[in-house]
N, CA, C and O of each residue as an XYZ file, in Angstrom:
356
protein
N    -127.800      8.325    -72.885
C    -128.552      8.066    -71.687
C    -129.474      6.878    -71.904
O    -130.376      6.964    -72.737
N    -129.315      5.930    -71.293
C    -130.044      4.424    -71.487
C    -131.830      4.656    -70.054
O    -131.988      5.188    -68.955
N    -132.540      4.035    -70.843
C    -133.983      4.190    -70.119
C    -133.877      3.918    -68.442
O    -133.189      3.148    -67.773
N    -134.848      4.880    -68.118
C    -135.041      4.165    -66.577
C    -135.198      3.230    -65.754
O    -135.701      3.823    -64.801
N    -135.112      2.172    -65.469
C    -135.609      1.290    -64.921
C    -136.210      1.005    -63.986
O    -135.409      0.846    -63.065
N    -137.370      0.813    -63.617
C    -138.120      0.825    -62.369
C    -137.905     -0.667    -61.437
O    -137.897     -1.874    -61.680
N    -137.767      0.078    -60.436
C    -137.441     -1.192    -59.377
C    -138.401     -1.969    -58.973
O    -139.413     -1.443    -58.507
N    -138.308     -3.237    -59.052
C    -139.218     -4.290    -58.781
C    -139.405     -4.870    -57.262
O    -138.631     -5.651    -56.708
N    -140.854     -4.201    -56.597
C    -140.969     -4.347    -55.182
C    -141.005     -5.218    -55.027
O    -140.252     -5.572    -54.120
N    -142.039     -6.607    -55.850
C    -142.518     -7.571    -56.008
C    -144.061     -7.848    -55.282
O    -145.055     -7.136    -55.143
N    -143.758     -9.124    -54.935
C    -145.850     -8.753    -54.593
C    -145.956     -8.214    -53.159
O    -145.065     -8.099    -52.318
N    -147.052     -7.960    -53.095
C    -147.580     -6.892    -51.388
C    -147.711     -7.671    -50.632
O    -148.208     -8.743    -50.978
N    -147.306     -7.444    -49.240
C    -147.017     -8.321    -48.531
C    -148.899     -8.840    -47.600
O    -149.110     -9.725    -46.771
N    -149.657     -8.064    -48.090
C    -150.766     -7.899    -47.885
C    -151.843     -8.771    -48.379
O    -152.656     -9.378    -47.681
N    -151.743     -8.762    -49.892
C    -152.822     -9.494    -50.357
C    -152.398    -10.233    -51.795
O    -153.028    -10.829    -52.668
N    -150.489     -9.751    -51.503
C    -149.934    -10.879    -53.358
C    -150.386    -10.452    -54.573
O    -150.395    -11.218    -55.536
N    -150.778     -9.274    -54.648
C    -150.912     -8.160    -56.012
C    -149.305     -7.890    -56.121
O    -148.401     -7.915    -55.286
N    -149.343     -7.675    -57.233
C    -147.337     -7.418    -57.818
C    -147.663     -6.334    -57.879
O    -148.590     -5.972    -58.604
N    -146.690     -5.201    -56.809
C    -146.372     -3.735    -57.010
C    -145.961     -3.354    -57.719
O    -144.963     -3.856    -58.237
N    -146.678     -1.928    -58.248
C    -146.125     -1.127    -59.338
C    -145.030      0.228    -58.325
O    -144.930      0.467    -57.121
N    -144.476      0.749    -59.399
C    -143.719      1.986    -58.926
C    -144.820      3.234    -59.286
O    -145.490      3.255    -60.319
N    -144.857      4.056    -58.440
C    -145.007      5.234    -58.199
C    -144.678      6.423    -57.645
O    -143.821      6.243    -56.780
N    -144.935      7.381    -57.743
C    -144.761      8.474    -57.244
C    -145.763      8.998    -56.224
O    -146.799      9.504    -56.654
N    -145.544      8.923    -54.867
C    -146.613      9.513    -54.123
C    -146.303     10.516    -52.931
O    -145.208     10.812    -52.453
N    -147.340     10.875    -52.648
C    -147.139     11.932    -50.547
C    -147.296     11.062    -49.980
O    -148.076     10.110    -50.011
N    -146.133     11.530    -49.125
C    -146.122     10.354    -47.602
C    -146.023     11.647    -46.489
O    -145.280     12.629    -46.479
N    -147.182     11.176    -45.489
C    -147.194     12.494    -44.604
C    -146.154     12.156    -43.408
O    -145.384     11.233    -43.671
N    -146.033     12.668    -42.331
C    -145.010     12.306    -41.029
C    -145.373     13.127    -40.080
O    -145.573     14.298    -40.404
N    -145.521     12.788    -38.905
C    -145.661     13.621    -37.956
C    -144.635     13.870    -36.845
O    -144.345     13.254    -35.819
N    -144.199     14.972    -37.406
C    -142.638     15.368    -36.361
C    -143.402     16.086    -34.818
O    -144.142     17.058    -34.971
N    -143.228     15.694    -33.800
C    -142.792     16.891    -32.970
C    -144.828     17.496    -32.831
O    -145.093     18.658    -32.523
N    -145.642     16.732    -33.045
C    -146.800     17.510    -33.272
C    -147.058     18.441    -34.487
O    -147.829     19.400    -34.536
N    -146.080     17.850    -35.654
C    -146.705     18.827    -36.851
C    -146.264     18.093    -38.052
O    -145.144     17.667    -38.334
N    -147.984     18.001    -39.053
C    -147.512     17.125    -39.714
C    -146.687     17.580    -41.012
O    -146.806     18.772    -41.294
N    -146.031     16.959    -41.678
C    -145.143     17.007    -43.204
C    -145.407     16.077    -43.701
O    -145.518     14.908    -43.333
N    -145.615     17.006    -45.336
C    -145.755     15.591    -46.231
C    -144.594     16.082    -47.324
O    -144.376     17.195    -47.800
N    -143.986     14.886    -47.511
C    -142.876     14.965    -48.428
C    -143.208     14.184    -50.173
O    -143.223     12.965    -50.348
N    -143.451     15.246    -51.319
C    -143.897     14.761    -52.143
C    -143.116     14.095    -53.017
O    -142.096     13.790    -52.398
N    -143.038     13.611    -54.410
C    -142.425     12.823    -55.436
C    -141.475     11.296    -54.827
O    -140.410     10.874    -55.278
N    -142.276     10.744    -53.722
C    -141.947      9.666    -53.135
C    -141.586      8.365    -53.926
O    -142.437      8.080    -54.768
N    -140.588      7.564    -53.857
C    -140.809      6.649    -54.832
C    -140.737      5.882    -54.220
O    -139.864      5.776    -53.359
N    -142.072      4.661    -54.548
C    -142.538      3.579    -53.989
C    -143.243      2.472    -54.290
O    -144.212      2.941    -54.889
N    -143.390      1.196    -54.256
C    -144.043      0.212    -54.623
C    -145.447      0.481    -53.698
O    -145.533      0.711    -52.492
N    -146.721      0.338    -54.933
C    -147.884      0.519    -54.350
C    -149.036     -0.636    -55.059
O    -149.122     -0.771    -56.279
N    -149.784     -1.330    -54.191
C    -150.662     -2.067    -54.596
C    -151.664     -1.528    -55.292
O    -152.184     -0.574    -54.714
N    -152.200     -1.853    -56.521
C    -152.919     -1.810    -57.439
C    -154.233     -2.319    -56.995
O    -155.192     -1.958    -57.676
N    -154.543     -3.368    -55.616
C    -155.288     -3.956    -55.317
C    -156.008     -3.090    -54.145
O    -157.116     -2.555    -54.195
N    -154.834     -3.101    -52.800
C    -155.221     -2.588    -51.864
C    -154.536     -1.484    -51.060
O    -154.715     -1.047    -49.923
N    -153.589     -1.153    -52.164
C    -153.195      0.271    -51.687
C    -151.856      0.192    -50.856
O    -151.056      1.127    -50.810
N    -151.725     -0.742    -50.350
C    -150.261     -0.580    -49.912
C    -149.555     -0.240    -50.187
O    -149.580      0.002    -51.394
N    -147.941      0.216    -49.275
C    -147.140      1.306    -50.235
C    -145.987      1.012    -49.399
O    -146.017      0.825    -48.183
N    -144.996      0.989    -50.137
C    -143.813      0.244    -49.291
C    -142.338      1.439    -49.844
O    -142.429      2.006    -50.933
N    -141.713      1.551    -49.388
C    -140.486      2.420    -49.801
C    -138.836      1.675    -49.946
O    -138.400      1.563    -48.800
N    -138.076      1.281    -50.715
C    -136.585      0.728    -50.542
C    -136.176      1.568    -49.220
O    -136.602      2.589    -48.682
N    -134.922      0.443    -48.903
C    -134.584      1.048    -47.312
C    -133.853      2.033    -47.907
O    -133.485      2.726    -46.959
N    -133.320      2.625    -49.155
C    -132.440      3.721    -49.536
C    -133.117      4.979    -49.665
O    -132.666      6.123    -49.595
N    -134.549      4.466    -49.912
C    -135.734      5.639    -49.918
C    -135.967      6.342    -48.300
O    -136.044      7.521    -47.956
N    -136.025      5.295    -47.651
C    -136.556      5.364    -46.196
C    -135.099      6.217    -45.734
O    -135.170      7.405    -45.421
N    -134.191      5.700    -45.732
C    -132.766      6.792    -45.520
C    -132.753      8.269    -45.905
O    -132.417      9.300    -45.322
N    -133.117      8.055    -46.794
C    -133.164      9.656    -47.620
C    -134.507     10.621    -47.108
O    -134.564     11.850    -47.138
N    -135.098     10.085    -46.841
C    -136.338     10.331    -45.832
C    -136.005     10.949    -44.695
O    -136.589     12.007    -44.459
N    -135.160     10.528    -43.880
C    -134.419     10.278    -42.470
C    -133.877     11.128    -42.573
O    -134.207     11.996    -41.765
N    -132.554     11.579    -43.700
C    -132.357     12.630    -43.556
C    -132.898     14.000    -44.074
O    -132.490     15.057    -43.593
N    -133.943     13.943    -45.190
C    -134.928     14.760    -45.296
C    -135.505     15.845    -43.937
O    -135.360     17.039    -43.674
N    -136.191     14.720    -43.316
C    -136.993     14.821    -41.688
C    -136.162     15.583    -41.184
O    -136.479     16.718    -40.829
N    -134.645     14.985    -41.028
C    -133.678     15.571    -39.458
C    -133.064     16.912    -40.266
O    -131.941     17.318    -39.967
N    -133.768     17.501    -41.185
C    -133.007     18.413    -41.116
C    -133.994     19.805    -41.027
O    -134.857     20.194    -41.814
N    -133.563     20.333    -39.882
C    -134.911     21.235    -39.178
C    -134.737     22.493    -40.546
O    -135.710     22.700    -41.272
N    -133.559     23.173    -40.742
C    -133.439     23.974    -41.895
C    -134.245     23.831    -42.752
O    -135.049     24.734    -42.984
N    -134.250     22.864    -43.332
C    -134.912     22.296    -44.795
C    -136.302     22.727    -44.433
O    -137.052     23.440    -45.098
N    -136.530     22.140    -43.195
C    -137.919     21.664    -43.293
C    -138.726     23.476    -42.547
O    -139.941     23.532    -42.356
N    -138.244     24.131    -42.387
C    -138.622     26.040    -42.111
C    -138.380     26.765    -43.173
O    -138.828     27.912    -43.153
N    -137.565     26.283    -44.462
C    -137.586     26.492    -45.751
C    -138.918     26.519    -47.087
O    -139.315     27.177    -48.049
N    -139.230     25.105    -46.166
C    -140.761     24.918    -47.085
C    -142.249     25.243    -47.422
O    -142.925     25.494    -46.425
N    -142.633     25.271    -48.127
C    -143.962     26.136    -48.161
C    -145.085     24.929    -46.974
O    -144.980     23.992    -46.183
N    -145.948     25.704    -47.526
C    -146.928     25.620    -46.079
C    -148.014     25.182    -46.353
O    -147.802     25.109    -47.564
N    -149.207     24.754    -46.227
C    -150.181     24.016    -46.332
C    -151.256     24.040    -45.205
O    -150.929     23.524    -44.136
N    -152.762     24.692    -45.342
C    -154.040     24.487    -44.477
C    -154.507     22.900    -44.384
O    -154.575     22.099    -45.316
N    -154.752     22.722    -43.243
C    -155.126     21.007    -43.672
C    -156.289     21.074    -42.456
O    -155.991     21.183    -41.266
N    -157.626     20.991    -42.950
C    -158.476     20.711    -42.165
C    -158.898     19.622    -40.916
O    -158.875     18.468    -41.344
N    -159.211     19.698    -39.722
C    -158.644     18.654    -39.245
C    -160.692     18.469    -38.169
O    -161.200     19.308    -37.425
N    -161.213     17.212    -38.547
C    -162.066     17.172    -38.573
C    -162.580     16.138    -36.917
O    -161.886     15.136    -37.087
N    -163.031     15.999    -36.128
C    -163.224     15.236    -34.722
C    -164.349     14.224    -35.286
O    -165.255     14.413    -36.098
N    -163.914     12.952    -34.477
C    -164.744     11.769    -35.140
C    -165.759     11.775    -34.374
O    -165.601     12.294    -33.269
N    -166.823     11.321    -34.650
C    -168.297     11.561    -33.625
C    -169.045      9.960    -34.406
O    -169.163      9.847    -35.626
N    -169.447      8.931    -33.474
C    -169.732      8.020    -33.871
C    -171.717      8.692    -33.965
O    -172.496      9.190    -33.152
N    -171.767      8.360    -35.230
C    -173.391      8.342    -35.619
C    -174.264      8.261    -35.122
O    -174.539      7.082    -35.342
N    -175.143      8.693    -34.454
C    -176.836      8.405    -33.604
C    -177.387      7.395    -34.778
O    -177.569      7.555    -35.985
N    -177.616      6.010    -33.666
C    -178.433      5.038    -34.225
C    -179.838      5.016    -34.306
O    -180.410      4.066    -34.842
């Protein structure tokens, strides 16, 4: 078995920091409910956070999402959901 190789995003289209690979949550909001799909692999700025996915990632995603089975299979998650109120000056 020969080493992994990590795919080269190249720089962010944002601010020209060279993306690293990672592993991250990317949330989605189906239908009024959100999902986050974890061990994402993705080029992410080191600078400013950007996060970009190969279109083979984004596919696999796609069919991740469309599949309603899968997704009534999965565990579950509280997620606090907080109303923005601009500050008294």
């Amino acid at each position: 078995m020969g080493k992994k190789t990590s795919y080269d995003y190249g720089a962010c289209h944002v601010c020209g920091e060279h993306m690293v690979e990672r592993q991250i949550k990317q949330d989605f909001w189906i239908k009024e409910n959100l999902v986050v799909v974890e061990n994402v692999p993705a080029g992410v700025c080191p600078r400013c956070g950007e996060k970009v996915v190969r279109a083979e990632v984004g596919q696999q995603l796609a069919a991740l999402l469309g599949n309603a089975e899968r997704l009534r299979e999965t565990q579950t998650i509280s997620v606090p959901v907080i109303r923005f109120e601009k500050a008294a000056a």
